[in-house]
C-alpha positions in Angstrom: 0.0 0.0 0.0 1.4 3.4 -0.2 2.0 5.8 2.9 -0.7 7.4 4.3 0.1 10.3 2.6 -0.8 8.6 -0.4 -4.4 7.4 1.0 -7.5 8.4 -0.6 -9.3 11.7 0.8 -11.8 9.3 2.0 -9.4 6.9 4.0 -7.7 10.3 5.0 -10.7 11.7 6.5 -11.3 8.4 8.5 -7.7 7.6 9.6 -7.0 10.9 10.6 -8.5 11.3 13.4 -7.9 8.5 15.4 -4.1 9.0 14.8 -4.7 12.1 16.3 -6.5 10.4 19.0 -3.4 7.9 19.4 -0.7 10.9 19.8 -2.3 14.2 19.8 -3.0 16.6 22.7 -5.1 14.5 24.3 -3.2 11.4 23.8 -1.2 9.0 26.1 1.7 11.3 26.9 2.2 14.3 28.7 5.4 17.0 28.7 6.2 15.3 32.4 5.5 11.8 31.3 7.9 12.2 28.2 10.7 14.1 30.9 10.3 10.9 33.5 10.9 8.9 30.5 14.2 11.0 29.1 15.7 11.0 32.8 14.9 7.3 32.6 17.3 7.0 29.1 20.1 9.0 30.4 20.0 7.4 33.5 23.4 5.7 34.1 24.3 6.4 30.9 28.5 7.3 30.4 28.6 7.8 26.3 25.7 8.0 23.7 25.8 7.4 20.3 23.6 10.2 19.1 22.2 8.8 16.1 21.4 5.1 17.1 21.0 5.7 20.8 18.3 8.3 20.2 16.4 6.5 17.5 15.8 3.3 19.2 14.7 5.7 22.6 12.3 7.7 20.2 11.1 4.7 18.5 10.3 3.1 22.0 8.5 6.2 23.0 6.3 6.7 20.2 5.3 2.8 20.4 4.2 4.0 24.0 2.5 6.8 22.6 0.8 5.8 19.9 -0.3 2.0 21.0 0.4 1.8 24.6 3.3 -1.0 24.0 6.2 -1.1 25.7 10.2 -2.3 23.9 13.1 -3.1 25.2 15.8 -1.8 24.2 16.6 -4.8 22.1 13.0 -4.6 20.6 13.6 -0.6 19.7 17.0 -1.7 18.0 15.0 -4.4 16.1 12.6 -2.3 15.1 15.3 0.6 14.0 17.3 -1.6 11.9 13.9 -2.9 10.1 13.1 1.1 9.5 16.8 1.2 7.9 15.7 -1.8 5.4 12.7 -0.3 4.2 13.6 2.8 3.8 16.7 1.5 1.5 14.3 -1.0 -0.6 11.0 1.0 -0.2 12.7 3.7 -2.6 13.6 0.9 -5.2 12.0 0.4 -8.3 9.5 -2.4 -7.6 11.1 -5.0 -10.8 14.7 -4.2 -9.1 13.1 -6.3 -6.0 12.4 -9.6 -7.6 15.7 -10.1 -9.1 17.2 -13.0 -6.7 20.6 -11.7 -6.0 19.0 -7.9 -5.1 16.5 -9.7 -3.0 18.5 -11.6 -0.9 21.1 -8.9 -0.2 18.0 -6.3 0.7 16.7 -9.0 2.8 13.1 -8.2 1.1 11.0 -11.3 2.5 13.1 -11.5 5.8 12.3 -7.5 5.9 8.3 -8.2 4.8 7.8 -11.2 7.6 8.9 -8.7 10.3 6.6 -6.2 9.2 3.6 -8.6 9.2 4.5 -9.5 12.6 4.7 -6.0 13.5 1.3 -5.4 12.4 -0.1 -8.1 14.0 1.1 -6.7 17.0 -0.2 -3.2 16.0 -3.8 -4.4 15.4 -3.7 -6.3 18.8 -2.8 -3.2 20.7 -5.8 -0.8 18.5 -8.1 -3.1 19.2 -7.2 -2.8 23.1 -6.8 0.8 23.1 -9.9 1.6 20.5 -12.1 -0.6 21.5 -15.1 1.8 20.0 -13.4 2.6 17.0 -12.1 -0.7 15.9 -15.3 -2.6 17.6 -17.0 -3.0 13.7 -13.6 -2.7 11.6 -12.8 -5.4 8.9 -9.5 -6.9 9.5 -8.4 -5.1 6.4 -9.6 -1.7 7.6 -7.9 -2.2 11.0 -4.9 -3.6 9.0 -4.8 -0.2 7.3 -5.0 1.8 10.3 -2.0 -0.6 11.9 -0.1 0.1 8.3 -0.8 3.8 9.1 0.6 3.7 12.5 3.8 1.8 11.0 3.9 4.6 8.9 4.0 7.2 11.6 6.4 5.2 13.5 8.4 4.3 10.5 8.2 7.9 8.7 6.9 10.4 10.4 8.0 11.2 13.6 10.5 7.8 13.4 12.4 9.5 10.9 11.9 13.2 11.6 12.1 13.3 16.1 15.5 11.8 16.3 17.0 14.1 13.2 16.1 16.9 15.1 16.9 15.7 18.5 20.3 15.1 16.4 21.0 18.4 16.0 18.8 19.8 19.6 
């Protein structure tokens, strides 16, 4: 599917708003919550690599955020180096990844497994956390929703929060 950005007007219109729901103002995070949980990353800490070290704590955040799930570290490195892999095939064109040798290298059907596991997680933790507004969703509307989350946490702020905390 392509990136939310990408989604019909009509699947804007309803996605929209319960990502907002997810992360917005009103969302699962506060300014102290997100300061407790900073304190909590630098705690103990004597180096940090600024570029991995802060992408796998923003990624773990925004999981909180958005779907109430909680990673380990591990988990939030996982989940980085999967956000490295489809961001190197994802701007491929689409014949270059079903040659054999190309595929195997990018790691395409390793890459696509862990993202269908991801969203299985992702529509487990919607349907706990919207239980209203995924009560009467198809499992490919909710599967769409759980793509746009990826997408958010992929993208979005998974790309753009730890650039700018980079350079903060």
């Amino acid at each position: 599917h392509a990136i939310g950005l990408g989604a019909p007007q009509e699947a804007h219109a309803f996605q929209r708003p319960i990502l907002t729901k997810l992360c917005g103002p009103a969302g699962r995070w506060s300014s102290e919550w997100l300061r407790a949980e900073a304190q909590k990353f630098f705690l103990g800490r004597t180096s940090i690599r600024i570029n991995e070290d802060l992408r796998v704590w923003t990624t773990r955040v925004l999981h909180q955020v958005f779907l109430g799930l909680e990673l380990t570290e591990a988990e939030g490195a996982e989940y980085m180096a999967l956000q490295k892999r489809i961001l190197i095939f994802g701007g491929a064109p689409e014949e270059t990844l079903t040659i054999p040798g190309v595929t195997t290298v990018l790691k395409v059907e390793e890459t696509l497994a862990e993202k269908a596991t991801w969203l299985a997680r992702y529509r487990d933790c919607l349907r706990v956390h919207l239980p209203e507004e995924t009560a009467g969703m198809s499992e490919t509307d909710l599967t769409v929703l759980a793509s746009n989350v990826m997408d958010a946490l992929l993208f979005a702020g998974g790309q753009s929060v730890p650039t700018v905390l980079q350079y903060a």
